[in-house]
N, C-alpha and C positions, 0 to 999 in steps of 0.2 A: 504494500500500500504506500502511495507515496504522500512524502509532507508535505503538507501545506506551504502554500512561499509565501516568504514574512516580507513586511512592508516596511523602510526605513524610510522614518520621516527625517528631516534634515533639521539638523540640529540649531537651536533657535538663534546661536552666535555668526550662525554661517552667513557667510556673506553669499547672496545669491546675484549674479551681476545685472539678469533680467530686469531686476526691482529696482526705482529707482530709490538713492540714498536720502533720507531725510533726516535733516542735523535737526538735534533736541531744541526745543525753546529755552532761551536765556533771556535775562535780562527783567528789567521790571515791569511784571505783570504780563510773563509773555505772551497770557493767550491772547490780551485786549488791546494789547501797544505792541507795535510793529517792532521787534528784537532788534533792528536796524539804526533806529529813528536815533543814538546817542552819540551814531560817528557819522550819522550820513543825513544830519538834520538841517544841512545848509543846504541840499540836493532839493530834501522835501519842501524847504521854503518857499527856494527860489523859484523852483517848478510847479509850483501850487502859486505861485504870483504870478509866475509866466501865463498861465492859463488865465486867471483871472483876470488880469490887465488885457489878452488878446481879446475876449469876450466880451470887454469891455466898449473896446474900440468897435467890435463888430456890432454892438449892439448901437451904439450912436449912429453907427452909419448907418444900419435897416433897424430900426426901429419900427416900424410898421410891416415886418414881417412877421409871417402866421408860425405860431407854436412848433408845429411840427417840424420846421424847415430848422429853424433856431435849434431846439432840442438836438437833432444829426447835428449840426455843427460844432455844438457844444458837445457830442458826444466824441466827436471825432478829437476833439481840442484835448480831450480826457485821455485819448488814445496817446497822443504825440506827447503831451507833457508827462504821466504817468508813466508808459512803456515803452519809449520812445525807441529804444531796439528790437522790439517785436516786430513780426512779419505786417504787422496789421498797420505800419504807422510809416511804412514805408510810402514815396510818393507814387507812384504804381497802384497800390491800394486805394488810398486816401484819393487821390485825385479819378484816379480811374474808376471806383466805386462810386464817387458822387457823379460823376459825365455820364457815364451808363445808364444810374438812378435818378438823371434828371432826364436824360431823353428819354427811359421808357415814362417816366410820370407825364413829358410835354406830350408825347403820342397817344395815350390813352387821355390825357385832360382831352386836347383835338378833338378825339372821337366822341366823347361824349356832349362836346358841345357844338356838334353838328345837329341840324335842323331837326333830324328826327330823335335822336338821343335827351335832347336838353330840358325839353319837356315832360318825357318822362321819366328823367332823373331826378327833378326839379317835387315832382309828383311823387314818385316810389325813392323815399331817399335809403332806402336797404340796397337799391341798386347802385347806388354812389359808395356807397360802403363795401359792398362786392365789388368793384372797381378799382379799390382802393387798394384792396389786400389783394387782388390779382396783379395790382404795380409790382406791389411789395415779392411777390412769391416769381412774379418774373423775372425781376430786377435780380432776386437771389441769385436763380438759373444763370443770367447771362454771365453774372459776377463768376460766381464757380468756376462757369465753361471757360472766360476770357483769363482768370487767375489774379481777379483784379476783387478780390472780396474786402470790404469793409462794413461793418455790421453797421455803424450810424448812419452809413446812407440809404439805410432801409428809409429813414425820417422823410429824405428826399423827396421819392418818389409819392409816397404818402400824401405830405403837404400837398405837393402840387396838385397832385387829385383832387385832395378835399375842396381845394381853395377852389378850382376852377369853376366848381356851380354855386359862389355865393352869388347873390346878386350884384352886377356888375361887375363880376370879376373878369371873366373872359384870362389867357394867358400872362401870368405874371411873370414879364421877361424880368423885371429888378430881383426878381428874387430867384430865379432863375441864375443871373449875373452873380448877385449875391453867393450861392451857394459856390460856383464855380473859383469866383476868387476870391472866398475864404479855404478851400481848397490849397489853393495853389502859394497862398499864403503860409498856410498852416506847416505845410511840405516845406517850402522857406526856409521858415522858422527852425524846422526840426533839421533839415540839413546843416542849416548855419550853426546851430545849437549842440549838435550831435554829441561832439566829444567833450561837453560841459555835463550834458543830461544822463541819469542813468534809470535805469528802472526801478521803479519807486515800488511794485510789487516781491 
């Protein structure tokens, strides 16, 4: 009769190289306060100012921009000053996520406020809403496909949707402009900035 085969579990000091390492929490109060924040708090300052002074500027200058357009922006500011060497904050990203997510939102605003469409948009506002989130879920796709993803310009496409059936709205090329060069800015910033900035995560 044969034995049974025994199972060795790996012993709990082993270093397995699949798993990534994760160093203990130190410092004060590790779980709540960032273990970092004591040698690398002039990083955090400066870069939590940098964002807030750019957003600053941008918001003087479109001030009559709709929520959602603002929000991407601001998210993407998040991206650049926060993580500024991640994949996501690259200008390729940033710029190319928001260009993609502002033409599909201008092609679909278009459609909708053609003759036949506008009226019953205007009418069934659940179909301005499906509209809206198909910007979003296309924009994804093209993102993906073209290698140009950045998650706050979902905001983009969005806006430009909603905004396009208030009354008298028709296409908002300022915010349209807006969006594109806060982009290009942003990317700017983060190039010029690069080897000042680190990741704050």
């Amino acid at each position: 009769m044969r034995a049974p085969k025994s199972f060795h579990l790996p012993h709990p000091d082993l270093h397995l190289p699949h798993l990534p390492h994760l160093p203990t929490p130190h410092g004060f109060l590790p779980h709540f306060i960032d273990q970092y924040i004591h040698s690398r708090w002039n990083h955090y300052f400066l870069q939590c100012c940098l964002a807030s002074a750019f957003l600053i500027l941008l918001l003087l200058i479109g001030d009559t921009l709709k929520t959602a357009i603002v929000v991407g922006i601001a998210s993407s500011a998040f991206t650049i000053f926060v993580v500024p060497n991640s994949v996501a904050a690259t200008p390729r990203k940033v710029i190319g996520g928001h260009l993609l997510a502002a033409i599909i939102g201008t092609i679909i605003a278009l459609l909708l406020q053609s003759s036949f469409l506008l009226e019953i948009v205007i009418e069934k506002r659940y179909l301005l809403d499906i509209a809206a989130a198909l910007s979003v879920g296309i924009g994804i796709f093209i993102m993906v496909v073209t290698n140009t993803e950045h998650p706050p310009a979902a905001g983009t496409s969005l806006g430009l949707v909603i905004q396009c059936c208030q009354p008298m709205a028709g296409i908002d090329w300022a915010s349209i402009s807006f969006i594109l060069v806060s982009a290009i800015m942003l990317s700017a910033v983060r190039i010029a900035l690069r080897d000042r900035m680190i990741n704050l995560l």
